[in-house]
C-alpha positions as CSV (number, residue, x, y, z in Angstrom):
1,X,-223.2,-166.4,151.2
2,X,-219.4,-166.9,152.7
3,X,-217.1,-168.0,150.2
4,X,-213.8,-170.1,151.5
5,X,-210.4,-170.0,150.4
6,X,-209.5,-174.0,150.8
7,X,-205.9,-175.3,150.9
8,X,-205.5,-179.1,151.7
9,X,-202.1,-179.8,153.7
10,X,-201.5,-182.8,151.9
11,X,-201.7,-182.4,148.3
12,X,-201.4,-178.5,148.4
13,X,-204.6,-178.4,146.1
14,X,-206.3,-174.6,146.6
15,X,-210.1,-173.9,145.6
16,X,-212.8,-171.4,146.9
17,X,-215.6,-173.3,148.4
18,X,-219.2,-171.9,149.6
19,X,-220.7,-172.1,153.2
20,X,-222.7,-175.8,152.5
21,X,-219.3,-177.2,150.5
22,X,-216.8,-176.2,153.4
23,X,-219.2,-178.2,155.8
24,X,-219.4,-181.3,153.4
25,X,-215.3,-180.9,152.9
26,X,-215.0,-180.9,156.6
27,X,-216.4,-183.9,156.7
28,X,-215.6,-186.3,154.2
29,X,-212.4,-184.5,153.4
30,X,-210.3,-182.9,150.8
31,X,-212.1,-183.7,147.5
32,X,-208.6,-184.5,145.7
33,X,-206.7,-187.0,147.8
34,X,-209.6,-187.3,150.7
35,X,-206.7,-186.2,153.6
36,X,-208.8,-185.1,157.3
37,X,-208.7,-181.6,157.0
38,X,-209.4,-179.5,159.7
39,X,-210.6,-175.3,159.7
40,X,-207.5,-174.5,159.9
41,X,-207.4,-175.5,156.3
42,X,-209.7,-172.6,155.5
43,X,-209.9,-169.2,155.3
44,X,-212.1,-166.6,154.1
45,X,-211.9,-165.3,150.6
């Protein structure tokens, strides 16, 4: 499975996310602050 190098724009907070948690973080937003974030925000690890 994909892992995901997460960086939210907002808050700056960073963690490596799975395939099934990038698509849930995508849509409810970053799990610190809950700022939109966008795949941009992502990359792969």
């Amino acid at each position: 499975m994909s892992s995901y190098q997460f960086r939210c724009p907002e808050c700056v907070s960073q963690l490596t996310l799975e395939r099934p948690e990038r698509v849930a973080t995508l849509e409810s937003g970053c799990p610190f602050c809950g700022s939109p974030i966008t795949p941009a925000n992502f990359a792969t690890a």
